[in-house]
C-alpha positions as CSV (number, residue, x, y, z in Angstrom):
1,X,34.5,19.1,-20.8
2,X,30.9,18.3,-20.6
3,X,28.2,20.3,-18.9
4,X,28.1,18.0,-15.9
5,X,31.9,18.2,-15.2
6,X,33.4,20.4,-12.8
7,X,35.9,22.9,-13.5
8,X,37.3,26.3,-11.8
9,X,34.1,28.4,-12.8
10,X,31.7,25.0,-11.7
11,X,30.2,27.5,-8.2
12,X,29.7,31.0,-10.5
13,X,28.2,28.9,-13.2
14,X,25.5,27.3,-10.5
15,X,24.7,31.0,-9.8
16,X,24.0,31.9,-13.2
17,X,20.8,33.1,-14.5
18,X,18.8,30.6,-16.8
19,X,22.2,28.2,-16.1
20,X,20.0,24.8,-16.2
21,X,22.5,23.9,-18.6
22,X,25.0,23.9,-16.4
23,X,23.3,22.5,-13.2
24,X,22.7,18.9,-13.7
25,X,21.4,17.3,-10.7
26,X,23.9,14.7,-8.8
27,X,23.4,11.3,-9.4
28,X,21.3,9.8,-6.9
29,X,22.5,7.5,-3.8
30,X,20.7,6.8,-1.1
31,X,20.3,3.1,-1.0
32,X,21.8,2.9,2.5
33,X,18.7,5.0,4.1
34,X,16.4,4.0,1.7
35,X,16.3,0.3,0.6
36,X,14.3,-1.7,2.7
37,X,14.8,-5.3,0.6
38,X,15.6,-8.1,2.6
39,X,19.2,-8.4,3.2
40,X,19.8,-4.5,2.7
41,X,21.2,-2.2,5.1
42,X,18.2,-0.7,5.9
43,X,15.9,-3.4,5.8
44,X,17.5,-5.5,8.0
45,X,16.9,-2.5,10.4
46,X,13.6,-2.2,9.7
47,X,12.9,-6.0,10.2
48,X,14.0,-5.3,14.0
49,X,10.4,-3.7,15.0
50,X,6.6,-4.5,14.4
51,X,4.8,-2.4,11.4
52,X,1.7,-2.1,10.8
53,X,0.5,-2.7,7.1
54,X,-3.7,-2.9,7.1
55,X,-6.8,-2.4,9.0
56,X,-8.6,-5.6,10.0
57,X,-11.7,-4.2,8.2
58,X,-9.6,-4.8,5.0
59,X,-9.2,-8.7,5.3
60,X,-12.5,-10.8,4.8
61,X,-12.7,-14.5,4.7
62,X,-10.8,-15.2,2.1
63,X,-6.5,-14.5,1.7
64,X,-5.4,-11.1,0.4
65,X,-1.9,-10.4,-1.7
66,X,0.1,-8.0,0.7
67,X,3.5,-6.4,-0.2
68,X,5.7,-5.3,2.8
69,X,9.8,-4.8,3.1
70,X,10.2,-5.8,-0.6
71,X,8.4,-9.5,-0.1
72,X,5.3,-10.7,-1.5
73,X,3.4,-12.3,1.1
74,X,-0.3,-13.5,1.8
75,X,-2.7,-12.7,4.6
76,X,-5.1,-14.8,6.2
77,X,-7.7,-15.8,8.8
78,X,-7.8,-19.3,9.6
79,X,-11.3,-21.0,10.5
80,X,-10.4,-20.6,13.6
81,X,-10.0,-16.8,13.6
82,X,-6.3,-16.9,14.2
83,X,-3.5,-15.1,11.6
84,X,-1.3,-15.5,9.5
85,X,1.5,-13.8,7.6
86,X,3.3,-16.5,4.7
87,X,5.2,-16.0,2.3
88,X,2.9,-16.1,-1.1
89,X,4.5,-19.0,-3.5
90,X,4.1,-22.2,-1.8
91,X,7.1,-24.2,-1.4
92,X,5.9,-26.7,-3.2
93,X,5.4,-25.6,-6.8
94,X,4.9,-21.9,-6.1
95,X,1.5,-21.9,-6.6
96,X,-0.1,-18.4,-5.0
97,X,-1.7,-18.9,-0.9
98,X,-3.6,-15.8,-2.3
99,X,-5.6,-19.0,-3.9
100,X,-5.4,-21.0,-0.8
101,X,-8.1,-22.3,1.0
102,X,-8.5,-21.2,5.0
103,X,-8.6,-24.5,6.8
104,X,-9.4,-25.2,10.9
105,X,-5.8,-24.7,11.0
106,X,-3.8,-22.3,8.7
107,X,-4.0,-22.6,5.4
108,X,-4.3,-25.0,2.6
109,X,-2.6,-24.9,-1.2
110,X,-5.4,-25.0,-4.0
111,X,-2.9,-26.6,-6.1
112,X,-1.9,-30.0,-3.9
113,X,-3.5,-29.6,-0.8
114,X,-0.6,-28.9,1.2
115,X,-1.3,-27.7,4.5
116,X,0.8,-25.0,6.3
117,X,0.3,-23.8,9.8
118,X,0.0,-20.1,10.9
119,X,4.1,-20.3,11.5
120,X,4.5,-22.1,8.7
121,X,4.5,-25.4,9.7
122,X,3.6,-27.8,7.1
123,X,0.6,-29.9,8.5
124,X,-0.2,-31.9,5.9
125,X,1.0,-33.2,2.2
126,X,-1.7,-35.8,1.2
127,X,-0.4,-36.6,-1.9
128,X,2.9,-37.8,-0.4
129,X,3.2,-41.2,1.3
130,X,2.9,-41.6,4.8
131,X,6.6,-42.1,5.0
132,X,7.4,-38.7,3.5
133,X,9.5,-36.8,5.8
134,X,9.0,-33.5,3.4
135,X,6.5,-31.5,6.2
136,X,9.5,-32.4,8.9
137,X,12.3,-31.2,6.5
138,X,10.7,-27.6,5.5
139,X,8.4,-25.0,6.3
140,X,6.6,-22.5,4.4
141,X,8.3,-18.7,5.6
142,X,5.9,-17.2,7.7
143,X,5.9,-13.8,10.2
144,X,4.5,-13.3,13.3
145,X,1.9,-10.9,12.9
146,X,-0.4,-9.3,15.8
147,X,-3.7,-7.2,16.0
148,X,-4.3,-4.0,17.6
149,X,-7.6,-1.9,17.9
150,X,-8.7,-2.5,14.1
151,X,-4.7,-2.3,12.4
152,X,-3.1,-5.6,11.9
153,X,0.7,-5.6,12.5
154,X,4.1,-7.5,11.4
155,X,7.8,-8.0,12.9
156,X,9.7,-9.8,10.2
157,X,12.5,-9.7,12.0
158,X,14.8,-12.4,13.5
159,X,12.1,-14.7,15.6
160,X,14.7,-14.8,18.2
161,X,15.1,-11.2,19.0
162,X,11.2,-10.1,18.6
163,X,10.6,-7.0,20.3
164,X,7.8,-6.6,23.0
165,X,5.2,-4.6,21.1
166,X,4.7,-0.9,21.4
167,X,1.6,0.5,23.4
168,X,2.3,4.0,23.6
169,X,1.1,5.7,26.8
170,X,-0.4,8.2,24.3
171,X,-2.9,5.3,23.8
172,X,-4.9,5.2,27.2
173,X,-4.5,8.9,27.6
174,X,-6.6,10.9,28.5
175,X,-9.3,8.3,29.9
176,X,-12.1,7.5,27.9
177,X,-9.2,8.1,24.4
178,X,-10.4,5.7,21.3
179,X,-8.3,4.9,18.8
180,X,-9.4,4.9,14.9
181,X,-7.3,3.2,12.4
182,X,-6.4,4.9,9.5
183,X,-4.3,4.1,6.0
184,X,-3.4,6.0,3.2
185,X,-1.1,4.8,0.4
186,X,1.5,7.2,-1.0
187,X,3.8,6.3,-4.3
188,X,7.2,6.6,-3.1
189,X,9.9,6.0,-0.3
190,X,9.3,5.5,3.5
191,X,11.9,7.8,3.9
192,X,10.0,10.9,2.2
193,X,7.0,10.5,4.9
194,X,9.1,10.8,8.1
195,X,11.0,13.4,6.9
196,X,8.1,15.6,5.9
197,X,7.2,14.8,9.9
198,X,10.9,16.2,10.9
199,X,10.4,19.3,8.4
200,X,7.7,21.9,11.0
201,X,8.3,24.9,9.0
202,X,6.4,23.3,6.1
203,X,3.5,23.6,8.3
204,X,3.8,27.6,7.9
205,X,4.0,27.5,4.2
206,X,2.6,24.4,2.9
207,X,-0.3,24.7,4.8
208,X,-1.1,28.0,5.4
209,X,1.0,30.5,3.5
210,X,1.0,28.9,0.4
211,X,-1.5,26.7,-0.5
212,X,-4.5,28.0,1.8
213,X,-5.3,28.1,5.1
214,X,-5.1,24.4,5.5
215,X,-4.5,24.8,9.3
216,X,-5.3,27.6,11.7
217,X,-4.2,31.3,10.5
218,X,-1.4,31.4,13.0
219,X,1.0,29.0,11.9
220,X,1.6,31.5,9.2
221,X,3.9,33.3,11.9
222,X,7.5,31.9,11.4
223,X,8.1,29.8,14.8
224,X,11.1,29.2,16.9
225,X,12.2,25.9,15.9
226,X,14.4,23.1,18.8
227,X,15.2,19.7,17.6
228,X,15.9,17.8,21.1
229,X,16.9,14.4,21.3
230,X,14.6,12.1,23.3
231,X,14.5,8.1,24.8
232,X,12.7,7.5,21.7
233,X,14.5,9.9,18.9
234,X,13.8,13.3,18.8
235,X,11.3,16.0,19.4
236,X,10.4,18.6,16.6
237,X,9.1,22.1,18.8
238,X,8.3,24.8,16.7
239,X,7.3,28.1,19.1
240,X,5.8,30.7,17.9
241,X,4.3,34.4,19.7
242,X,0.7,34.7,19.1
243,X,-0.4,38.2,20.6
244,X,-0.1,37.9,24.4
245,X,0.8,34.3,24.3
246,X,3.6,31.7,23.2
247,X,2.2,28.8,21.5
248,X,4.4,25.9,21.2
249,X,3.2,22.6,18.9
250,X,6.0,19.6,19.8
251,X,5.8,16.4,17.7
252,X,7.7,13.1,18.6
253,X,10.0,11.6,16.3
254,X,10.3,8.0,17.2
255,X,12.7,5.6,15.6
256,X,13.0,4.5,12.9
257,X,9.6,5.4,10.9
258,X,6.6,6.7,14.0
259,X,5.8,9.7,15.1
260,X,3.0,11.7,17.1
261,X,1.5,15.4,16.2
262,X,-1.2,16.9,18.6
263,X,-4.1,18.8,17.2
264,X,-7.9,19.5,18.0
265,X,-8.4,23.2,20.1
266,X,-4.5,23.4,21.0
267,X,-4.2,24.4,17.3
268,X,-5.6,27.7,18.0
269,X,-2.9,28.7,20.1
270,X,-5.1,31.4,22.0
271,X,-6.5,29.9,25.2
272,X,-4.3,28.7,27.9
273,X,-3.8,25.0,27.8
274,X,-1.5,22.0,27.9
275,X,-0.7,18.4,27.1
276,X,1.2,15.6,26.2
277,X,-1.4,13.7,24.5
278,X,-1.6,12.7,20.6
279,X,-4.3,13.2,18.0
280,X,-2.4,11.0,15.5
281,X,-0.2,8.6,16.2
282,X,1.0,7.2,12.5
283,X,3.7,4.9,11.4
284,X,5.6,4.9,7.6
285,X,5.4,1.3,6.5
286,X,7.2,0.7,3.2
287,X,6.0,-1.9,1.0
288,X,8.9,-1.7,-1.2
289,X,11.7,0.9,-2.0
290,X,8.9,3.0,-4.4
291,X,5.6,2.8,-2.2
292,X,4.7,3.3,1.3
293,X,1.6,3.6,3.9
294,X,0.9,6.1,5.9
295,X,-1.0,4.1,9.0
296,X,-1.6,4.4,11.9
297,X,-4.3,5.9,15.0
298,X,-6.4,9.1,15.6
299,X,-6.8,9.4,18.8
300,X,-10.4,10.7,19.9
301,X,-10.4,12.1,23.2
302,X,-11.7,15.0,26.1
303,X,-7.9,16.5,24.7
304,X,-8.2,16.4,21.1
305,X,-11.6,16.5,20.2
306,X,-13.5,18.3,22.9
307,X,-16.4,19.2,21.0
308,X,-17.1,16.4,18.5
309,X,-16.2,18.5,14.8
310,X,-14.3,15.7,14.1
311,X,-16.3,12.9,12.7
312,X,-14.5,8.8,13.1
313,X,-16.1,8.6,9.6
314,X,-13.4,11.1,8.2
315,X,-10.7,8.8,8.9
316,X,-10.4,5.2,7.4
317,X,-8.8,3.2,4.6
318,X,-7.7,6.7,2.2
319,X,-9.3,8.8,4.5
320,X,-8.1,11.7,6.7
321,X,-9.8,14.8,7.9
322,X,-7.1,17.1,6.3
323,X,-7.4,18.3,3.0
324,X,-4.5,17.3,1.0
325,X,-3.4,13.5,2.2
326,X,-4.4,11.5,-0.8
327,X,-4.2,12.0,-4.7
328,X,-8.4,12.4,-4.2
329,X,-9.0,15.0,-5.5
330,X,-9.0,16.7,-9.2
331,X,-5.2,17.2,-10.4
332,X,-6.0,20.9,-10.8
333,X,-7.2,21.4,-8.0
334,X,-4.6,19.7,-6.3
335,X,-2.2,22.2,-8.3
336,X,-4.2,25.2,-6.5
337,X,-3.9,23.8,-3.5
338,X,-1.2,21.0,-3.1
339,X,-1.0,19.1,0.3
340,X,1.1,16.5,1.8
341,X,0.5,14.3,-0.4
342,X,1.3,16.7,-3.4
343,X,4.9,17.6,-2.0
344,X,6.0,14.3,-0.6
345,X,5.1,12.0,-3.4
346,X,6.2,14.5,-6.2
347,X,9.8,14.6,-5.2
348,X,10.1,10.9,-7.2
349,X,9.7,7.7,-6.0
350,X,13.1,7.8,-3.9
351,X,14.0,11.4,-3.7
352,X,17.2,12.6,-5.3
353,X,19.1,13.6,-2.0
354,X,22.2,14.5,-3.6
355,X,20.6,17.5,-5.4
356,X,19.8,19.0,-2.3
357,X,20.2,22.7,-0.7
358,X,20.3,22.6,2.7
359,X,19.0,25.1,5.1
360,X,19.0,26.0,9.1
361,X,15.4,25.5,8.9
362,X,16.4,21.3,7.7
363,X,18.2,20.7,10.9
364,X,15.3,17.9,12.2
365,X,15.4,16.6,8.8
366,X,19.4,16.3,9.0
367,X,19.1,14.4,12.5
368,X,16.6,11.7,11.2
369,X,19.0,11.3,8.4
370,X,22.0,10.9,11.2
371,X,19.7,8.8,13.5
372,X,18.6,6.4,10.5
373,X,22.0,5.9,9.6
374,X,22.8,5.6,13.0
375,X,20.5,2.3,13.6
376,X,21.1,0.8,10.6
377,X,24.9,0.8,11.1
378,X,24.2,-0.7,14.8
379,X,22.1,-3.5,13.2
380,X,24.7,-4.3,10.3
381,X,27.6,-4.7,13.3
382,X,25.5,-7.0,15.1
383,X,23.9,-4.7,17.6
384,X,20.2,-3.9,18.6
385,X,19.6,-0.1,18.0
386,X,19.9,2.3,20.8
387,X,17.1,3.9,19.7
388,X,13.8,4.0,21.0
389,X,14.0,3.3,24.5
390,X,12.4,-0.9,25.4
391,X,9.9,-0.6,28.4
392,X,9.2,-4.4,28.3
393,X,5.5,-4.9,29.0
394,X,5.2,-1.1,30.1
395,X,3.3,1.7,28.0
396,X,6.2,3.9,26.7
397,X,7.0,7.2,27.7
398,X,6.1,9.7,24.8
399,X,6.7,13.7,24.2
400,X,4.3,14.9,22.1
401,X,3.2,17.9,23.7
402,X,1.3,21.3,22.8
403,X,1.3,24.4,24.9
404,X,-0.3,27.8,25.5
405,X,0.5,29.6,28.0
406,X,0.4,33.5,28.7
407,X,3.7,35.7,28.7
408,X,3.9,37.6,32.3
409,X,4.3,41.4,31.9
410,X,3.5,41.5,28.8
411,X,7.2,40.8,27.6
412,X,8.5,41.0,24.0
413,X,9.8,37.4,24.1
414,X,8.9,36.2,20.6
415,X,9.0,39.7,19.3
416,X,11.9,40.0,17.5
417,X,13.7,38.0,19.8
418,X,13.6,34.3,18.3
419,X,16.5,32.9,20.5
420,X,14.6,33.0,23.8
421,X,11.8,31.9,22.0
422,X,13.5,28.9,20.6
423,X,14.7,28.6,23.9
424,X,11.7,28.4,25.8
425,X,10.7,25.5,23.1
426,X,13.8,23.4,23.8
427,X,13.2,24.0,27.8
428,X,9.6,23.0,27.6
429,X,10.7,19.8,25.5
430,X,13.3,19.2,28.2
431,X,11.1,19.2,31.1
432,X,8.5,17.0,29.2
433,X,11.2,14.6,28.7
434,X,12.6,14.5,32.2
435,X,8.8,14.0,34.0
436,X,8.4,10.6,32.1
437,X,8.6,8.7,34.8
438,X,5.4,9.7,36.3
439,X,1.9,8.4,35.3
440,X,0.5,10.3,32.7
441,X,-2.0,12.7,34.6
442,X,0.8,13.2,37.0
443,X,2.9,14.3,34.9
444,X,0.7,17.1,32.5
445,X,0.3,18.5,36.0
446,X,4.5,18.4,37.1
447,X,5.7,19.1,33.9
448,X,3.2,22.4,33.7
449,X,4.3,23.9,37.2
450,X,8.2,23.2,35.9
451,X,7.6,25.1,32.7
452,X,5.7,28.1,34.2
453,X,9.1,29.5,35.6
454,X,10.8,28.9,32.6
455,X,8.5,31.8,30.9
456,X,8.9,33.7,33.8
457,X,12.8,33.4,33.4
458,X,12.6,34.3,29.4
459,X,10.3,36.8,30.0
460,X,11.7,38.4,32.8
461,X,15.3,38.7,30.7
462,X,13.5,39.8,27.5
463,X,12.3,42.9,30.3
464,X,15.5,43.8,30.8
């Protein structure tokens, strides 16, 4: 019996004392969450909704190679300043449009001067005869792509069952919020990103306890943690006490591959103060099943930056104001220090899933597994995903929220007493969710006079 095989003595020997011989990790499979290939489970999920994949500062006037969902394809700006998303190997001979020439209209082959359209539409063959009928009969693939304050997006999904696209109502709140694109590049699956986004308590340890004091002292106090479903996915609240006040930091989970974290002064945890805004709003676009973007938009606002220490020219193409998000900086020093980056990427390219142990802190990182699997089933039995909620036209209705708000009588809620705590999180997260239907102002303000009692209640038992 080899080392790998499993016999009565298999558990005691994976508790044993320099035992690597005898714990060999699982074979890996996780194709059905991770592939993203077209005609994979997952990827034909994933080719249901729009994904960004570069900022428009990154395309000049001449076609750039782009690999998204597996494909190699080409972007380009036509003469007349419209996109286009093909398909790189022209139909023809397979000559590269990375080589081809931006025409009036689309795009023309340097090879044989064909001539495709922005859809794909072959325009022109000029070394065909007039009676050709080759530029009725085919069409170079092409996606519909769309710009959006500086990030260019794609849905490479059925053409037919294009989704309205996504303005958050985090994205015109407060007044006066500007958005600034951002893109980093990370070495391995999509999947890796979004669950480091469902995983809070790394926050307290990768960032603070640790590696450094990567974010404010604080979040070195274990929090409360709530996983609650939303219209969109699910929320991720992680509550903590800070001296006389509970501090909770909610991020939105939205399916399959967004999600929203607040920062700026609500990071401090020691004022009074809330709001269901968004500092970062980012989105984890694979390019294939071994390297993804993290992309998205900081959101620079009265809210998240009230005093101006954070500059726009900290966040760009590789950039973001957070020490830790790119491979940057020296490998030592990323050793003393590891960040995101660091722990994400170096669990391999696709993470090995099956050689996994499991906690109670994992549970948000358990429901994004369930969710993904979820929509990608929906999508294989011919169904669009439940998940998120379609508003049409409409901004839609996000959670991200941060609170701080004083504990009445000076109650020991949060002080040894982590169930009210997390409590307190999930009630807050449940009243956020339920005031969506008001207009963003109107709704900071409703949701913060429905939470106040719900201290009150906590506190008020925690005094007994």
């Amino acid at each position: 019996m080899g080392p790998d095989q499993h016999d009565g003595a298999g558990a005691a020997r994976n508790n044993r004392p320099f035992g690597g011989y005898y714990q060999r990790p699982a074979t890996p499979d996780d194709s059905f969450l991770t592939q993203v290939g077209p005609g994979t489970p997952g990827g034909e999920y994933l080719r249901r909704f729009w994904h960004p994949f570069m900022m428009s500062t990154e395309l000049k006037d001449t076609p750039k190679a782009v690999r998204l969902l597996g494909e190699d394809l080409v972007i380009f700006r036509d003469q007349g300043g419209r996109l286009g998303l093909l398909h790189r190997h022209c139909i023809h001979r397979g000559t590269s449009l990375e080589f081809g020439i931006p025409a009036e209209r689309g795009i023309r082959c340097c090879y044989h001067g064909w001539l495709f359209d922005i859809d794909g539409t072959v325009l022109e063959t000029p070394a065909e005869p007039e009676s050709s009928r080759i530029k009725h009969n085919f069409c170079q693939g092409a996606y519909q792509v769309r710009e959006y304050e500086g990030l260019i997006f794609a849905y490479m999904g059925p053409p037919e069952r294009t989704p309205e696209f996504p303005l958050y109502d985090t994205f015109g709140y407060p007044e006066g919020n500007r958005l600034v694109p951002l893109k980093l590049e990370l070495p391995c699956n999509w999947v890796q990103i979004s669950e480091n986004a469902a995983d809070p308590i790394h926050n307290a340890f990768l960032h603070v306890i640790v590696s450094g004091a990567q974010f404010a002292p604080h979040f070195a106090i274990m929090p409360a943690l709530e996983f609650v479903e939303s219209p969109l996915g699910f929320i991720c609240s992680a509550t903590r006490r800070i001296e006389e006040n509970v501090f909770i930091r909610a991020s939105d989970m939205i399916m399959p591959n967004v999600a929203q974290f607040i920062g700026g002064p609500h990071m401090i945890g020691v004022k009074e103060d809330f709001a269901i805004a968004a500092f970062l709003t980012r989105w984890a676009v694979p390019l294939d099943d071994h390297n993804s973007l993290y992309i998205g938009f900081t959101g620079f606002n009265r809210i998240t930056n009230p005093d101006g220490r954070i500059k726009e020219e900290t966040i760009g193409v590789g950039k973001l104001n957070l020490i830790g998000q790119t491979a940057d900086r020296p490998y030592v020093e990323r050793q003393r220090e590891p960040g995101d980056y660091d722990a994400i990427s170096s669990q391999g390219v696709v993470a090995n899933r099956q050689a996994e142990h499991l906690g109670t802190t994992d549970r948000g990182v358990v429901l994004f597994r369930r969710l993904l699997a979820r929509g990608i089933q929906e999508v294989a039995e011919g169904k669009e995903p439940a998940l998120p909620r379609l508003y049409g036209k409409e901004p839609v209705r996000s959670y991200c929220h941060s609170l701080v708000m004083k504990v009445p009588g000076g109650a020991d809620i949060g002080i040894g007493d982590m169930r009210a705590l997390g409590e307190f999180g999930r009630g807050a997260a449940g009243v956020v969710i339920a005031s969506d239907d008001l207009p963003p102002k109107e709704r900071e303000a409703e949701a913060l006079k429905r939470i106040r009692p719900l201290l009150a209640e906590k506190a008020s038992l925690g005094a007994k």
